[in-house]
C-alpha positions as a printed Julia matrix, in Angstrom:
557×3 Matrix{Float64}:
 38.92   21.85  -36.7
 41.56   20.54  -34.39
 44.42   22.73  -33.17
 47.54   23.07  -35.62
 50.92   22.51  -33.81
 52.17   25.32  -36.31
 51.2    26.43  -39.69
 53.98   25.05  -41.31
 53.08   23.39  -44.52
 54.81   19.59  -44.85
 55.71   18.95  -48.64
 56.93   15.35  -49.77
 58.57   13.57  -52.84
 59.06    9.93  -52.38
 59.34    7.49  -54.59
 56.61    4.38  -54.19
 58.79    0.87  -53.12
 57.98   -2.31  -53.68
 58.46   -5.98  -52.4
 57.86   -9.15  -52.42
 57.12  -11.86  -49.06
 55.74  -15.04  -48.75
 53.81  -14.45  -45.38
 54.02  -10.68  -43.67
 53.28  -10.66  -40.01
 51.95   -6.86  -38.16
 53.25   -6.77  -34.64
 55.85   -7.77  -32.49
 54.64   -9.03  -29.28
 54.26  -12.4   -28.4
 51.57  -13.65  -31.16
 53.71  -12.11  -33.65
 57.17  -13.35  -32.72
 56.37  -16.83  -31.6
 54.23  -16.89  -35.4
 57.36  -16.18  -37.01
 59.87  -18.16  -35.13
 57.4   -21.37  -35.79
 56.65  -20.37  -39.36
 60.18  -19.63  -40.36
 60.89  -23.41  -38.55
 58.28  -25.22  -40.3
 56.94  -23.68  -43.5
 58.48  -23.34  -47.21
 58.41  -19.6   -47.75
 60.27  -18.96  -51.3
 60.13  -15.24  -50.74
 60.95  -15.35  -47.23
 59.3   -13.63  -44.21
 58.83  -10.41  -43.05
 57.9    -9.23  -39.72
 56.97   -5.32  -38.95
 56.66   -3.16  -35.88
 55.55    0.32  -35.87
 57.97    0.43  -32.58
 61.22   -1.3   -32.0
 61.27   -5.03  -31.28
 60.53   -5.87  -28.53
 58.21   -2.87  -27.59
 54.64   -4.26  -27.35
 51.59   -4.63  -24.71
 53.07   -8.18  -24.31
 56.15   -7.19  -22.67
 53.84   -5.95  -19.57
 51.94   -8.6   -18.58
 52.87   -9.53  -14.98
 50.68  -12.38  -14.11
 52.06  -15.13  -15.89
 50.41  -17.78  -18.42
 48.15  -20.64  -17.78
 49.95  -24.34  -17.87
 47.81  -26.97  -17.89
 50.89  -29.17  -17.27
 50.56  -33.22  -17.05
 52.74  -33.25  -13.59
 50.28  -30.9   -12.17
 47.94  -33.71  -10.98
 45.84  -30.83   -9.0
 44.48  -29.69  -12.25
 42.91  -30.84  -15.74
 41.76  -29.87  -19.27
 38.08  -30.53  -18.03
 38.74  -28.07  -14.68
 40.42  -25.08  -16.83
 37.4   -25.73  -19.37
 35.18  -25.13  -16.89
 36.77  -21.88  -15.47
 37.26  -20.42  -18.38
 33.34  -20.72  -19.91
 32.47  -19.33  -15.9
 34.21  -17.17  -16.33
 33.45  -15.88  -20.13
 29.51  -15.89  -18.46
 28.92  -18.93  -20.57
 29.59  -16.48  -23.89
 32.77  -18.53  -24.72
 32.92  -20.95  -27.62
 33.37  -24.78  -26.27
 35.71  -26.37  -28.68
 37.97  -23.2   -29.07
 38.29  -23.39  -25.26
 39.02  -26.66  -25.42
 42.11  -26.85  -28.07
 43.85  -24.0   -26.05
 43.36  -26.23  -23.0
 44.9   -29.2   -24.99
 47.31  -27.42  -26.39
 48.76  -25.79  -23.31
 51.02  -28.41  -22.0
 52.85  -28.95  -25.67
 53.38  -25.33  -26.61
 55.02  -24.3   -23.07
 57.09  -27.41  -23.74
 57.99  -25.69  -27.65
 58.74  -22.2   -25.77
 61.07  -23.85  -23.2
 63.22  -24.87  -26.58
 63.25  -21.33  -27.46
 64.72  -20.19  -24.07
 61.84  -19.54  -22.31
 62.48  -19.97  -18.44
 59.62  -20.08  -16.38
 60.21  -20.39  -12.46
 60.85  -23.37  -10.6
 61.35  -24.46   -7.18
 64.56  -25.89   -5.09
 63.5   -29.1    -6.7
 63.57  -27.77  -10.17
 59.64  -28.24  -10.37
 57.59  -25.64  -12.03
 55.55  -22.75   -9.55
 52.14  -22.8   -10.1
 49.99  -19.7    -8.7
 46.4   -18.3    -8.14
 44.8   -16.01   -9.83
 41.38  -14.76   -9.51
 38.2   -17.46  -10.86
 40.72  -20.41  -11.47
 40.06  -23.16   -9.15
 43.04  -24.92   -8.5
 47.25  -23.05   -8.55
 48.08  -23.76  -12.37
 49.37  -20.17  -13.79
 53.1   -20.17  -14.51
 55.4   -17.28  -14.13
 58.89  -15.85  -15.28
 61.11  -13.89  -13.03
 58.35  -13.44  -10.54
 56.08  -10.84  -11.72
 57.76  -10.18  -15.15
 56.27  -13.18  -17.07
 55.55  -11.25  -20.58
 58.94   -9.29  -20.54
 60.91  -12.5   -19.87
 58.86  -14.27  -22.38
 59.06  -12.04  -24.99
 62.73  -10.82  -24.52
 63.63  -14.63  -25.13
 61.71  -14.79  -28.51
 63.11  -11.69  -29.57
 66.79  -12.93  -29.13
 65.81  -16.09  -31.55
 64.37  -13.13  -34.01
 67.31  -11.41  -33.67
 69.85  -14.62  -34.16
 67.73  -15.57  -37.23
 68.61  -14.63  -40.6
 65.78  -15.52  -42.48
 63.21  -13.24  -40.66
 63.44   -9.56  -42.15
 62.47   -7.28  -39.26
 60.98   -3.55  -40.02
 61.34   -1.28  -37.33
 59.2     1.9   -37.07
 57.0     0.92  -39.98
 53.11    1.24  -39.99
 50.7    -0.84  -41.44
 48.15    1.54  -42.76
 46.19   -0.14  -45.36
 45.67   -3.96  -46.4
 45.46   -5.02  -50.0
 42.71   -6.7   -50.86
 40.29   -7.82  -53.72
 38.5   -10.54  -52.33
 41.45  -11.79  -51.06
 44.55  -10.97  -49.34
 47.54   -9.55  -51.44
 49.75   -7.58  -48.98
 49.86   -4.54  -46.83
 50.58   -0.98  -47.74
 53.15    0.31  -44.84
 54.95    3.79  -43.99
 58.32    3.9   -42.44
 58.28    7.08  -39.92
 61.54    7.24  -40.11
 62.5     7.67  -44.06
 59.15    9.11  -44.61
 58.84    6.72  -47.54
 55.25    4.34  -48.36
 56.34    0.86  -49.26
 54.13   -1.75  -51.1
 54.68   -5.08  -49.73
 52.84   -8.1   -52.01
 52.37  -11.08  -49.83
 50.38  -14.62  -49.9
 49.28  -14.21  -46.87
 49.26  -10.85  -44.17
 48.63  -12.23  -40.4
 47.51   -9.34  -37.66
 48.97   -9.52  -34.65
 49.01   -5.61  -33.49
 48.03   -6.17  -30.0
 44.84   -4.4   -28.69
 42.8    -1.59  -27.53
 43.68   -0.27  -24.15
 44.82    3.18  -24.98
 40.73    4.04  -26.68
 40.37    4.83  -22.71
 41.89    7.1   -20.45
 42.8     4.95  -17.35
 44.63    2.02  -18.9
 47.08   -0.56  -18.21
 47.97   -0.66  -21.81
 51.1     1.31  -23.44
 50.31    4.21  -26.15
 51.0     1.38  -28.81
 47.98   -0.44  -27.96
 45.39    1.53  -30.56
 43.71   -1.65  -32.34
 45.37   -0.89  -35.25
 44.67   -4.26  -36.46
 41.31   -4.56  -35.76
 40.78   -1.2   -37.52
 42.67   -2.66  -40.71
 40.71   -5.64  -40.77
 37.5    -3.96  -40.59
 38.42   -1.53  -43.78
 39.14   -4.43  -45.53
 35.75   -6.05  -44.82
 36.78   -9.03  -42.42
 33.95   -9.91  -39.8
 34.2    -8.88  -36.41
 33.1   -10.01  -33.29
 32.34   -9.44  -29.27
 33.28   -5.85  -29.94
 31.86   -4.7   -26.7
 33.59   -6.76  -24.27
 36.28   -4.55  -22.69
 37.9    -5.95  -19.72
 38.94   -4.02  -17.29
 41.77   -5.12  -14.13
 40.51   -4.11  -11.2
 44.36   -3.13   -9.16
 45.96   -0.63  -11.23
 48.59    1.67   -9.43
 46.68    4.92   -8.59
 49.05    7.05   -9.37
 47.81    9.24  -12.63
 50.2     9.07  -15.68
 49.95   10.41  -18.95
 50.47    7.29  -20.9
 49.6     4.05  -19.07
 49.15    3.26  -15.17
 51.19   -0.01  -13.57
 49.16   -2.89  -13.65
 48.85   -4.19   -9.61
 49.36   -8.12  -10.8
 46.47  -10.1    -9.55
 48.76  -12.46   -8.54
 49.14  -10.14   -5.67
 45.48  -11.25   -4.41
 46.13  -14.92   -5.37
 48.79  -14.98   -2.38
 46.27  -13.57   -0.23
 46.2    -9.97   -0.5
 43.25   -8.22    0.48
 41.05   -5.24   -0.93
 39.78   -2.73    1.14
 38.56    1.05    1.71
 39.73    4.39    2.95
 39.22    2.93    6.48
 41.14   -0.55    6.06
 37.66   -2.21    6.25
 37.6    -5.16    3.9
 34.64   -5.27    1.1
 34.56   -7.83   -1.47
 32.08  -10.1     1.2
 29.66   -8.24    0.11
 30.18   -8.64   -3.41
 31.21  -11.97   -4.53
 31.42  -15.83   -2.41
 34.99  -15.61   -4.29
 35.57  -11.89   -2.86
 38.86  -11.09   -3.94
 39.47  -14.02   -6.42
 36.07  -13.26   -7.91
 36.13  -13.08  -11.72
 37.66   -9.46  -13.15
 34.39   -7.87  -14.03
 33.09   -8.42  -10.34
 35.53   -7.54   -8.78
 36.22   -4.15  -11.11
 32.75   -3.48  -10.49
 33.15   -3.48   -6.83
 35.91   -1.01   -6.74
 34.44    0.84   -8.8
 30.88    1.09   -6.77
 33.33    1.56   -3.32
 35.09    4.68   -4.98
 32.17    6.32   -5.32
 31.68    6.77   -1.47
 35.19    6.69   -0.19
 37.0     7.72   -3.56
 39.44    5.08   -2.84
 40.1     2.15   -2.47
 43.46   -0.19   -1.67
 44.98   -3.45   -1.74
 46.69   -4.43    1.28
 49.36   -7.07    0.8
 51.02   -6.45    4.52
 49.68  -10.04    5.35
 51.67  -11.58    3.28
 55.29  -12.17    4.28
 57.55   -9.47    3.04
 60.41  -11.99    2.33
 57.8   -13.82   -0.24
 56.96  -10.21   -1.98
 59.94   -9.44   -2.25
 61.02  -12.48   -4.29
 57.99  -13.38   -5.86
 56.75   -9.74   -6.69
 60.28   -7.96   -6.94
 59.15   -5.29  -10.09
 55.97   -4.44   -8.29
 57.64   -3.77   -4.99
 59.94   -1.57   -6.84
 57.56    0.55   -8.81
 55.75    1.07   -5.35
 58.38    2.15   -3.44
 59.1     4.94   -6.25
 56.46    6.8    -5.18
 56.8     5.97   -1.07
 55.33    2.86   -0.86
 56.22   -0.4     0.89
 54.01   -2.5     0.26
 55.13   -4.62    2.93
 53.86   -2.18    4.94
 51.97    0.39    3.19
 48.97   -0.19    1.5
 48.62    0.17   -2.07
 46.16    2.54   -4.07
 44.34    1.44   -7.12
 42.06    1.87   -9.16
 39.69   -0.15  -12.05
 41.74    0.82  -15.79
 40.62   -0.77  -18.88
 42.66   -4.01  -19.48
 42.31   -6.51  -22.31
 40.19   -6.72  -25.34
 37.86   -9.72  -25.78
 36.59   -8.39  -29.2
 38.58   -8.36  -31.98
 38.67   -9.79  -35.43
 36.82  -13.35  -35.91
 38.67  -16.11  -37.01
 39.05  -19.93  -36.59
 41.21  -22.13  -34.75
 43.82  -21.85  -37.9
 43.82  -17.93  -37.54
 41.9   -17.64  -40.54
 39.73  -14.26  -40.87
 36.11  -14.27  -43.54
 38.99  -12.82  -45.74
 40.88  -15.08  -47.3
 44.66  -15.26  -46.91
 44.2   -12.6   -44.03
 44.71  -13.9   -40.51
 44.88  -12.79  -37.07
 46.52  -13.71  -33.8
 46.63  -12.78  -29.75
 44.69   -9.72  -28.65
 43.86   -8.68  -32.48
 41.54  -11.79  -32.76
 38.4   -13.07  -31.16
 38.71  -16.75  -31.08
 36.11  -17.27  -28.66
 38.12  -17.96  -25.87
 37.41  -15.32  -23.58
 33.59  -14.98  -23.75
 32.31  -12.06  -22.12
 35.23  -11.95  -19.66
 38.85  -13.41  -19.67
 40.0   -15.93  -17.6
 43.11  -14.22  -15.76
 46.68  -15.38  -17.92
 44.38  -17.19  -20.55
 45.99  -14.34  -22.89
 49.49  -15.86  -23.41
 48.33  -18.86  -23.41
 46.34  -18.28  -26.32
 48.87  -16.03  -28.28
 51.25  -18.96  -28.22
 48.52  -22.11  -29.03
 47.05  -19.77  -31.92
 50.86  -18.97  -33.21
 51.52  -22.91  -33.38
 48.65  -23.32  -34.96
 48.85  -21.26  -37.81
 52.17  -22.0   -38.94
 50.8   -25.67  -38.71
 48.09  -24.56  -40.88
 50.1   -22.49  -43.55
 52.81  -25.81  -43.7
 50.25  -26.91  -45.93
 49.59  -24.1   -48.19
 51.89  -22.81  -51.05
 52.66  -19.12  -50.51
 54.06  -17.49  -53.2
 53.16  -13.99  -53.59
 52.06  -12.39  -55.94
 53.39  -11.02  -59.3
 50.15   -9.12  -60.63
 47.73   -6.84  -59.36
 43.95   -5.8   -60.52
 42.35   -2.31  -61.07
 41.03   -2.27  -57.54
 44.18   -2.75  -55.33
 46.15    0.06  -58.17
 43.67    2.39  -57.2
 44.36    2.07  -53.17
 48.18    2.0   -53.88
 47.82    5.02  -56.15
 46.24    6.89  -53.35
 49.69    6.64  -51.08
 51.36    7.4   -54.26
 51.07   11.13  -54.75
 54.31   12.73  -55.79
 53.48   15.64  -53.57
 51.97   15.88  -50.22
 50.83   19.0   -48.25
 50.0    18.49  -44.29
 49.75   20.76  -41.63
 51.0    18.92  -38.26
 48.12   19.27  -35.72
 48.63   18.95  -32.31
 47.62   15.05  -31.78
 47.45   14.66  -28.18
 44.58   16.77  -27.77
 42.15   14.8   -29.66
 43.43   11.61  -28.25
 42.95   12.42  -25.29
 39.26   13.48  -25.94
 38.37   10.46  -27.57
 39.88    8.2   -24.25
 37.92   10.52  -21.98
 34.59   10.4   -24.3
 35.15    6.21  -24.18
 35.86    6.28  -20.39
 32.97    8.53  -19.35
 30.54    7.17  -21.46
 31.16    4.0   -22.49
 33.41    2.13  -20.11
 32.81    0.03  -16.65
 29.49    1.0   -16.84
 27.17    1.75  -19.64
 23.44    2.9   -20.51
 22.04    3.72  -24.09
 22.27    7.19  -22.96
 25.41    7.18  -21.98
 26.01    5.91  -25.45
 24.55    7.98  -27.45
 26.5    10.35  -26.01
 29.53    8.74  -27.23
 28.47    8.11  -30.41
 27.36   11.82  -31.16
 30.94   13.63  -29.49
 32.71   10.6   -31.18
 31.45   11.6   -34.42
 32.41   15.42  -34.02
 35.79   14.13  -33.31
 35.9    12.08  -36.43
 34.51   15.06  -38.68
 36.86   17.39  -37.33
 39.62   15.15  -38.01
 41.67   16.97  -41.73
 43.05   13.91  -42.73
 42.18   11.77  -46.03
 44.31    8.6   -47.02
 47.34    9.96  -45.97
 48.77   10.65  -42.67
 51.56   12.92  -41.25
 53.09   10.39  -39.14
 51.97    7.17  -37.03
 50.41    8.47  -34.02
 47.58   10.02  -36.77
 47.4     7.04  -38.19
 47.46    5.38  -34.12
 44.31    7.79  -34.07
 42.42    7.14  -36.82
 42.66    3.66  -35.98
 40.94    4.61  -32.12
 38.48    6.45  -33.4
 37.48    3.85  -36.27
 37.11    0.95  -33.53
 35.97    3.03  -30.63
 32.15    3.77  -32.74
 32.49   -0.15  -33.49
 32.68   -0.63  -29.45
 29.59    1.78  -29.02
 27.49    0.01  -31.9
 27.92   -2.97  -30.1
 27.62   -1.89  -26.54
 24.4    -0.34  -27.78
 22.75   -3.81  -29.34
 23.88   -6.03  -26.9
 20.74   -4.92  -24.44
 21.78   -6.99  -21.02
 24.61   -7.17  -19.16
 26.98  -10.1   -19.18
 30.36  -10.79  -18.14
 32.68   -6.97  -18.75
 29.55   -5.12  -20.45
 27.42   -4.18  -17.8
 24.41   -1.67  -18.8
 22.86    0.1   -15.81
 19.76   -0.04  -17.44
 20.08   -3.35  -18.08
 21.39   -4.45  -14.85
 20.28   -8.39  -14.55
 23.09  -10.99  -15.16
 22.48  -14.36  -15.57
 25.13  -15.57  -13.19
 23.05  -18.27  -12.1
 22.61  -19.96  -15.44
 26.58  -19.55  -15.93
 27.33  -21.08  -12.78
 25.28  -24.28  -13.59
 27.03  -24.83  -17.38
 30.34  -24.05  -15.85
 29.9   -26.62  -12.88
 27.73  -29.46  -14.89
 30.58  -31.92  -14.45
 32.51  -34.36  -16.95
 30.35  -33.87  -19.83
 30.39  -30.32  -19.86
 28.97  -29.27  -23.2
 27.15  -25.63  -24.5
 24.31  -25.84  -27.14
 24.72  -25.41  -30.61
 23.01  -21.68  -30.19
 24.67  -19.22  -27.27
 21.14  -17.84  -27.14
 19.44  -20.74  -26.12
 20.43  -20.66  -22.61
 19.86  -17.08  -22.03
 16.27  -16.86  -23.29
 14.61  -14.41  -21.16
């Protein structure tokens, strides 16, 4: 059994609540808060809308993203839908799906237009003309960025002040989603306020998942401790189909500098301006690698790093060639979290190190958001559109939360959402569950199995993977699971943070272990042969590019 923080014995009485929305959104980064700013604008809701964080608003994976977010902009005459297409499908080794890669490309230049409305700044030049970056596998300069290297933070503290101004978006702070209600269909969530200790019922016509994704199931990670899939774990309990579960990305410049929590995320950015990586002995490597070397897609380039550190144990990135005027404006938080622990990077060079990333996996849905269950939906990192393939293009990831937020409150305009007034037999018998008058939990000491399970996934089923290194997971996963003394209820959220992580870290393994190749971010040593050739050709085949009605078909071996 796991250790007890003390053998005090927890005893509750709380009364069950209930309520009524029209549409209930999970998560408050920017999928979530860009949903309900656009839904709230364009949809009749009769019993209003409700959106819920387990944190406070504002607090979310989002809020960390550095790079900035891809704008396909109509002034930027260096770029085009068709070039971005192809990028992104070279980059998702040819695993991503055409036309959903194709309506975020469309899409791009019309929803940054919507988010400059909602006070969105993105940087400009002295002529007032947006800056357009590099970042590694796009082709031509078309990421934008907000206050230099603080693009999600800016974003998302500008949505949040439109949440906060508007009146007809209930906000629940500190609130967990811990069980969706479903027969057949979506009829709310069940959630538990930390806070008031109380279980709340929430009927809804329709429940969209936008929780964010799985960084923190490994134990080098760029992610905060809120990123736990909780979503995707939801989802799966309430029998929605998943997809591209394997396909972890992971950045290849985090901050080396060990932390608890989460490391800094080195902005690739950082190796768009020129930045270069290299070893213990300054020696440059990535030649040997990649033609691309440092702007090489993410998996290539984490791979590298990660094959360099173990013969020199480090490795660095060494931005002194840039000019230390231009870092200091265009990369001012970086700079500053550097020089907290004695580096300059204008001078120094900086340690990092391969942590996992982004998610590519996630719940399956369509272009509307729609999940297999009906009047369930899902939104950014939560869902697997498609988009990323095997491997992310680098700032695709806003991009998409905002197109796929647009998008379903275009879809929902159409639909009436009233919720419900009645319930069957099978969604009484989950609410009874959470129900109990009395409660009796022991606290156990939570950190100690969560940080297990992030070693187990790191060690065994991370940057590099074999089906005996998965096995492995699978069996010490499972002890962890068995020794976990918890039924339907949790003590507080980080349990329920933990039940979620261990739910969709064996859902990870099973697919790591069926997919028998390596492509894109799953790379099997005893699988080792890409087919980077074969991607290279679809995502270069000019105008017309188009993929086959079957992924398989041009992979046969």
């Amino acid at each position: 059994m796991l250790p007890l923080k003390s053998q005090n014995v927890w005893f509750r009485i709380k009364e069950m609540k209930y309520s009524n929305y029209s549409a209930v959104i999970i998560g408050s980064g920017i999928a979530g808060l860009y949903a309900a700013l656009k839904i709230r604008q364009q949809v009749n809701l009769p019993d209003g809308l409700l959106l819920i964080t387990k944190s406070k608003l504002g607090e979310s994976n989002s809020r960390y993203a550095q790079g900035g977010m891809v704008g396909v902009m109509k002034e930027n005459h260096a770029d085009s839908t068709q070039a971005h297409i192809s990028d992104t499908i070279k980059a998702g080794a040819g695993l991503s799906e055409f036309n959903t890669v194709k309506f975020v490309s469309e899409k791009s230049d019309m929803v940054i237009r919507d988010l400059l409305e909602f006070g969105v700044e993105f940087d400009k030049d002295e002529n007032g003309e947006f800056m357009y970056t590099l970042e590694a596998a796009h082709s031509v300069n078309r990421v934008l960025h907000s206050g230099g290297d603080a693009t999600g933070r800016m974003i998302e503290r500008a949505l949040c002040e439109k949440v906060k101004e508007n009146p007809d978006i209930d906000v629940y702070e500190k609130t967990m989603a811990v069980e969706l209600l479903v027969n057949s269909e979506c009829r709310g969530v069940i959630v538990f306020n930390e806070i008031t200790q109380e279980y709340e019922v929430i009927y809804s016509s329709c429940v969209i998942l936008a929780t964010g994704g799985a960084g923190q199931l490994y134990r080098y990670t760029t992610n905060p401790a809120g990123a736990s899939s909780d979503g995707i774990a939801l989802a799966y309990k309430a029998g929605a189909v998943l997809q591209d579960m394997e396909f972890i990305q992971f950045h290849p410049t985090a901050l080396a500098i060990d932390t608890e929590e989460h490391l800094f995320l080195i902005s690739e950015a950082l190796r768009g301006e020129g930045a270069k990586l290299v070893d213990s002995d300054g020696r440059e490597f990535m030649y040997k690698y990649h033609e691309l070397k440092e702007l090489a897609p993410r998996d290539v380039v984490t791979r590298a790093n990660f094959n360099e550190m173990i013969d020199k144990s480090n490795v660095y990135l060494n931005a002194t060639c840039i000019d230390s005027g231009k870092l200091a404006k265009r990369f001012p938080n970086i700079s500053r979290k550097c020089l907290e622990y004695g580096i300059d990077i204008s001078k120094d060079f900086i340690p990092v190190t391969p942590a996992a990333h982004y998610f590519m996996g996630g719940v399956k849905t369509n272009l509307n958001g729609e999940t297999s269950v009906k009047r369930l939906f899902a939104i950014g990192e939560t869902a697997s559109t498609g988009l990323h393939g095997g491997n992310r293009l680098a700032s695709n990831s806003l991009l998409e939360c905002a197109v796929c937020a647009y998008a379903i409150a275009k879809h929902l305009k159409s639909q009436e959402l009233k919720s419900p007034k009645q319930i069957d037999k099978k969604i009484k018998a989950h609410i009874d569950e959470y129900s109990d008058e009395a409660v009796f939990l022991e606290e156990i000491d939570i950190e100690i199995p969560r940080k297990e399970l992030r070693n187990i996934m790191w060690e065994y089923a991370g940057i590099l993977r074999s089906e005996k290194s998965l096995v492995k997971a699978a069996q010490e996963l499972e002890k962890l699971r068995c020794n976990f003394p918890r039924g339907s209820k949790c003590l507080n959220i980080e349990e329920y943070e933990l039940r979620h992580m261990i739910c969709t870290s064996g859902l990870i393994i099973n697919a790591a272990l069926a997919r028998k190749e390596s492509r894109g971010a799953h790379f099997r040593s005893d699988y080792p042969q890409t087919n980077e050739e074969c991607i290279h050709s679809i995502a270069c085949s000019g105008e017309n590019i188009e993929l086959p009605a079957s992924k398989e078909e041009i992979f046969v071996k």
